[in-house]
N, C-alpha and C positions, 0 to 999 in steps of 0.2 A: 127181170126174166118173167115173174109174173106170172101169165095164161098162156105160154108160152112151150110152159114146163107138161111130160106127158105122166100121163096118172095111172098107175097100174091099180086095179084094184081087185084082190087076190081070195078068192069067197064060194067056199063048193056050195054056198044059198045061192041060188039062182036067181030069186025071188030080190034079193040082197043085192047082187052084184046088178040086176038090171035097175034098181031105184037110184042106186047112188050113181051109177055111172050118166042118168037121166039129167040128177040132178048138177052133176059136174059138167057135164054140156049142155046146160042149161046158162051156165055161169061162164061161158067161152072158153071153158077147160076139155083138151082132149083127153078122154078117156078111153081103158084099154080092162076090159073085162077079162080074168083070167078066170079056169074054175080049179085049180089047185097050185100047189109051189113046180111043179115038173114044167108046168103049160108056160108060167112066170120066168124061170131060168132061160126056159129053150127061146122066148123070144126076147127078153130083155137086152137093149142096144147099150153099151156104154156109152157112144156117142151124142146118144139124144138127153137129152134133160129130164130127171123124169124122180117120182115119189113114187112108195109101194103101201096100196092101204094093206093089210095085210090081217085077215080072220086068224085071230088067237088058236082057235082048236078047230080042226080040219083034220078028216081021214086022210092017215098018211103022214106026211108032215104037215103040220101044222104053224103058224107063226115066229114063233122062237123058236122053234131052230131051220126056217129059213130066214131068219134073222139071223143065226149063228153061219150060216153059210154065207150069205150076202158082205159079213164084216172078215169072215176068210178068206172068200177074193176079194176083197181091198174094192165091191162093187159101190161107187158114188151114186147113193139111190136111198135119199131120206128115208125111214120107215115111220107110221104111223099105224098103230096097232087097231084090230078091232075086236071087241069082246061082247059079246052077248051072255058072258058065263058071268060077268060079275068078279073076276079074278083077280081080286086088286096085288095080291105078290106077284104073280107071272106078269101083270103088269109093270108095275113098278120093275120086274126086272129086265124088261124089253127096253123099259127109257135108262137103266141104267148102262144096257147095253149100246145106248145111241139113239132109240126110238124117238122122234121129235115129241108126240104125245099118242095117250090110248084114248078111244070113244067106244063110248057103249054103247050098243045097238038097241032099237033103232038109232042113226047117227041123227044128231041135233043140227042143222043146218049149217046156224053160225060158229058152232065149233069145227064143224071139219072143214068149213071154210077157213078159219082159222089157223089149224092148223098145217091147212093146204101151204099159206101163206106163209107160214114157218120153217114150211118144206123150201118153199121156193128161194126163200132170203139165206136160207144153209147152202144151196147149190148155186149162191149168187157172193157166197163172201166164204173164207175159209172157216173150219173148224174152231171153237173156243178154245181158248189155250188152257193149261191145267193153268189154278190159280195158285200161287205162294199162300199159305194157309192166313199171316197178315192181313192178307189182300180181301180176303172171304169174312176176315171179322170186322175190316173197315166197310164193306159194304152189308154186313148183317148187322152191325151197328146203327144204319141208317134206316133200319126198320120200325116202326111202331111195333106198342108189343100185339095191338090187336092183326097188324099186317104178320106178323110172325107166328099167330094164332092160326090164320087162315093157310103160312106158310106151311109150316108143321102137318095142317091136314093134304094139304096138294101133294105133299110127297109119302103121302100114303097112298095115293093113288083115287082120291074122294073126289066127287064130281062137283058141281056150284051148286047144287041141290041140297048134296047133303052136308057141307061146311054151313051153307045158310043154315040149315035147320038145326047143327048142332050148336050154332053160335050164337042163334034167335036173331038172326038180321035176313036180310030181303037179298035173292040170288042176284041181284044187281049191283048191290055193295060187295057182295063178292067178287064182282066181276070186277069193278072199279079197285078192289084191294089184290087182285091178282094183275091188273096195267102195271100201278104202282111200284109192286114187287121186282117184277121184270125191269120197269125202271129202272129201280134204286141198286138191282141184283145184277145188272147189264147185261139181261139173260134174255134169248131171243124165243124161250119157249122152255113148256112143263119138263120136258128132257134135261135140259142147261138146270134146271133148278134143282132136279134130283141128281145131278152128277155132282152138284155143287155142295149140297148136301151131305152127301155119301163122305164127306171129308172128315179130318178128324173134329174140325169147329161146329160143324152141321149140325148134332143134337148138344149144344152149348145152352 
């Protein structure tokens, strides 16, 4: 599905919605600037293929709970959260709501391409299944403890920046310990991990 898929991306910053949308049609992605969740509702097609970046705090409604509306009508429309407050709970509880991942603004290129792509591979296969709790300890088993170091921080909601720095390694070995994870965890993104989590194995 790929660049195929349409991008809503949902930001009373002005300033915000015309960089990113720049940047996603820079990358052969169509983009659909919205400036709050009313504008978002009233044009969103079910029929088209589509992700919602969606600004954490916004007059009016705000993120979560146009995320809470979006999962009451059963609407098929990835969310990827955007935060410029730093709110790592309200994050964390956006992806436990379903969120694929949260990005901090300014958005970092290859992350929200990233998790553009995470978007796209959810609206190209079905939903993860709940796992038999077994199932979650044979796959948390197969973690290094340093991979379950770095695990532990991603589901607090911490960026690659600051797991490196709390871990004293280099945001690259980050990156390379969060492929791995998703790997070994058969988690198609930061979302799947904290739902994965949230189980009773999760803080094991």
């Amino acid at each position: 599905m790929g660049r195929s898929i349409r991008i809503f991306v949902v930001d009373d910053d002005e300033s915000v919605r015309h960089s990113i949308c720049l940047l996603l049609k820079a990358h052969g992605y169509k983009a659909v600037p919205c400036a709050n969740a009313a504008e978002f509702l009233d044009i969103w097609d079910g029929e088209v293929p589509s992700c919602a970046l969606l600004d954490i705090k916004m007059p009016g409604m705000g993120g979560l709970d146009l995320q809470d509306i979006m999962n009451r009508r059963k609407m098929r429309c990835p969310v990827i959260m955007l935060t410029g407050h730093g709110d790592v709970p309200a994050a964390v509880r956006s992806m436990k709501a379903g969120a694929i991942d949260f990005i901090e603004k300014p958005a970092e290129e290859e992350h929200l391409l990233a998790a553009i792509e995470q978007a796209a591979l959810y609206l190209s296969d079905q939903p993860a299944p709940v796992l038999p709790p077994d199932e979650v300890a044979r796959r948390l088993a197969l973690l290094t403890l340093r991979e379950r170091e770095v695990l532990d921080h991603l589901v607090l909601g911490k960026i690659n920046k600051q797991i490196a720095q709390e871990l004293g390694i280099s945001q690259r070995t980050v990156e390379v310990h969060r492929s791995r994870i998703r790997e070994k965890l058969e988690a198609r993104g930061l979302a799947d991990l904290v739902r994965l989590m949230s189980g009773p194995l999760g803080n094991t």
